[in-house]
C-alpha positions in Angstrom: 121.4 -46.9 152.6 119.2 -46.6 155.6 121.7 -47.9 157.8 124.2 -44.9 156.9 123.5 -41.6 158.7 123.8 -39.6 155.8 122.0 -35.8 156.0 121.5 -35.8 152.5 120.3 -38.2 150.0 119.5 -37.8 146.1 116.3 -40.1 144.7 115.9 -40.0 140.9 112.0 -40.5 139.9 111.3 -42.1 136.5 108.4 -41.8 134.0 105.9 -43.7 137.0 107.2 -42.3 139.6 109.3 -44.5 141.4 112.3 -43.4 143.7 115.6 -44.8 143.0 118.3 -43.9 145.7 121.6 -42.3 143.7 123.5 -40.6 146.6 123.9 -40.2 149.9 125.7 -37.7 151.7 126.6 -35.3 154.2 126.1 -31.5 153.7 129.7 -30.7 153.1 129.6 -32.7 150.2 128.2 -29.9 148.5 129.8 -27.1 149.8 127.6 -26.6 152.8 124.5 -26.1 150.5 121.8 -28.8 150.1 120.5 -29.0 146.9 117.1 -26.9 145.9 114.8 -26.8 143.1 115.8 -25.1 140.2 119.0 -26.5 140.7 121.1 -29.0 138.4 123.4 -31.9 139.5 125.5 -33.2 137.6 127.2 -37.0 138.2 130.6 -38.3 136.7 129.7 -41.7 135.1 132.0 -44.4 133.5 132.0 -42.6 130.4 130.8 -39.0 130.8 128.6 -36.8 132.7 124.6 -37.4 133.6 122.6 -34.2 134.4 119.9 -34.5 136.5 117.2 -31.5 137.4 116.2 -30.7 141.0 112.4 -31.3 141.5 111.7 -31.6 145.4 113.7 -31.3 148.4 112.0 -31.9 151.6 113.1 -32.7 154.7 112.4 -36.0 156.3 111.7 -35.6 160.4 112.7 -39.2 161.2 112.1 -39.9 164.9 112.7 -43.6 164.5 116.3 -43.3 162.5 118.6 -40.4 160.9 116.9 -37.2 159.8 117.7 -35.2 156.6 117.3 -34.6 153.6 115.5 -36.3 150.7 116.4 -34.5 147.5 114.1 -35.5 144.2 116.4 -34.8 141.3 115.0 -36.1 137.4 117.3 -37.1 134.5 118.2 -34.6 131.8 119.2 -35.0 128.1 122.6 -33.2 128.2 123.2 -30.5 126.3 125.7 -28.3 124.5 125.3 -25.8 127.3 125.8 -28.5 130.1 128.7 -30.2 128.5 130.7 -27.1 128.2 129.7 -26.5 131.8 131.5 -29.1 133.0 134.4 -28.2 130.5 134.6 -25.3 131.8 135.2 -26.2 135.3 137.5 -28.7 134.5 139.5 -26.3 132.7 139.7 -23.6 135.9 140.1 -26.8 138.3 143.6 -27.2 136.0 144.3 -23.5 135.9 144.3 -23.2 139.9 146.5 -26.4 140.1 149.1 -25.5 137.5 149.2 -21.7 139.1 149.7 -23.5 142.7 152.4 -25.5 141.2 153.9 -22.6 139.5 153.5 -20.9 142.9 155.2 -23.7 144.5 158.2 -24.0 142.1 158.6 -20.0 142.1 158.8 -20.4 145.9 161.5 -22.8 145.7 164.0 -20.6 143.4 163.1 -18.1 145.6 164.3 -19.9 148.5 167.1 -22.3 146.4 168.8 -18.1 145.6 168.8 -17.3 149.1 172.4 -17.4 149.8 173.2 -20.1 152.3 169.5 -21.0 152.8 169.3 -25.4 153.4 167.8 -25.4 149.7 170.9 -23.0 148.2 172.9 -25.4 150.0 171.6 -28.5 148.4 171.1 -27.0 145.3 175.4 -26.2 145.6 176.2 -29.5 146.5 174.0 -31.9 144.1 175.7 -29.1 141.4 179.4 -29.9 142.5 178.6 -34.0 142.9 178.6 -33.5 139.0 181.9 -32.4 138.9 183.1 -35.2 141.3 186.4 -36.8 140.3 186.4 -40.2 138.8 189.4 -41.8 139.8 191.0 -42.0 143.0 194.5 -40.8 142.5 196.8 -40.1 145.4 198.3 -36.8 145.4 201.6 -37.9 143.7 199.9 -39.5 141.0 197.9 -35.9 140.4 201.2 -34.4 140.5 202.2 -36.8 137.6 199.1 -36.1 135.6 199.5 -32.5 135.6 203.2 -32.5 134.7 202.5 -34.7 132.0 200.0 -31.8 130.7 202.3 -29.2 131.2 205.2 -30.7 129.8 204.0 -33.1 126.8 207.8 -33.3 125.6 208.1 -35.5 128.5 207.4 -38.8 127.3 209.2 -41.2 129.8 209.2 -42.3 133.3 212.6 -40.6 134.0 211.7 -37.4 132.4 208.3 -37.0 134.4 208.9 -35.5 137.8 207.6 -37.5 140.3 206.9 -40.4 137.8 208.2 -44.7 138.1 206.9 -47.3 135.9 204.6 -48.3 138.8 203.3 -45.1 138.7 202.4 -44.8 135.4 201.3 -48.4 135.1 198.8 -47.6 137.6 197.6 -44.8 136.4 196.9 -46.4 132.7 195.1 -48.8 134.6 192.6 -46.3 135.3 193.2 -44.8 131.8 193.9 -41.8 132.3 197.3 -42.2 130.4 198.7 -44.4 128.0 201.5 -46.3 126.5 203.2 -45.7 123.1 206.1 -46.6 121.5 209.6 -46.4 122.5 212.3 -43.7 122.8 215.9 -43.9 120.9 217.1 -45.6 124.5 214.1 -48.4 124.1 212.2 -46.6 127.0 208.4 -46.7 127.2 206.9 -43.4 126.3 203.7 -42.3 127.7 201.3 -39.9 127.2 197.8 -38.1 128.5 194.9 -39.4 127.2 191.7 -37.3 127.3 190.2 -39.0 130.0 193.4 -37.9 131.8 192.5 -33.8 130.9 188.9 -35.0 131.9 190.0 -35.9 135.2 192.3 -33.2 136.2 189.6 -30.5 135.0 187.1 -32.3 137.4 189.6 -32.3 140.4 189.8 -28.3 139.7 186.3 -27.7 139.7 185.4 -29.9 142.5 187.9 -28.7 144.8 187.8 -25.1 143.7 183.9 -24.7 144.2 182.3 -21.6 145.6 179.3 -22.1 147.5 
């Protein structure tokens, strides 16, 4: 650690008195303050917390190397007080974080209800994608489709305006209608299947939408 220019460094003293180095640091690593007597540190470990006790801080004039300084801390048996200490921070560090989140989703609606604002806009158009039609039908065959609705006495190609076996054959492929039985002339009938109403109710809403 002697090699690293660090301003401040933490030595914990045992029972004879020897100095084992536990940190090393700049100032701003604790807020701009350096550590004094009186003081308590306290040191995330692999499992929990260790407190330790300020007992010197002196600073070392090193003409030969980096100058700071050496801080003197002593281990403490944590606690109840000490443990909830730390709880207790912990808690308010979460508090500030969800209220900044909160802050930052509150700031969103606000912006996502701004009329015409980039977010509104994206907001409007990832809202209508969910309405986006399924099927590519040509216009004719969306013609067919909602005659067929409006008109379910009309069960044959010749009594659907618009309609032609190839018509309807293509759109059962996509099933939105389907075959049935046959008429008193031994024509197919057809007929919408939900999918179909599905289809037609997405066309309406997607090309009807009001940003």
């Amino acid at each position: 650690m002697a090699s690293r220019n660090f301003s401040v460094r933490l030595f914990e003293i045992d029972k004879e008195g020897s100095l084992e180095p536990i940190l090393g640091v700049d100032e701003d690593y604790f807020a701009g303050a350096v550590p004094n007597v009186g003081d308590t540190y306290s040191r995330p470990g692999l499992e929990d917390y260790t407190f330790y006790a300020v007992q010197r801080r002196i600073f070392v004039d090193c003409h030969g190397g980096a100058s700071g300084w050496l801080v003197i801390v002593r281990k403490l048996d944590a606690t109840f007080l000490l443990e909830n200490v730390v709880s207790a921070w912990q808690e308010d560090n979460q508090f500030w974080l969800d209220t900044e989140e909160q802050e930052k989703l509150d700031e969103l609606e606000k912006k996502a209800n701004q009329k015409g604002s980039p977010e509104w806009q994206r907001i409007q158009n990832e809202e209508r994608d969910k309405h986006r039609p399924h099927h590519k039908l040509t216009s004719r065959e969306g013609r067919v489709l909602r005659f067929m609705i409006a008109h379910p006495d009309c069960l044959t190609s010749d009594t659907i305006s618009e309609a032609g076996e190839r018509t309807m054959a293509t759109l059962a492929k996509v099933g939105v209608v389907q075959t049935g039985g046959k008429d008193h002339r031994g024509i197919r009938e057809w007929s919408v299947t939900d999918e179909g109403r599905a289809e037609v109710e997405r066309i309406d809403t997607y090309r009807n939408w009001k940003f």
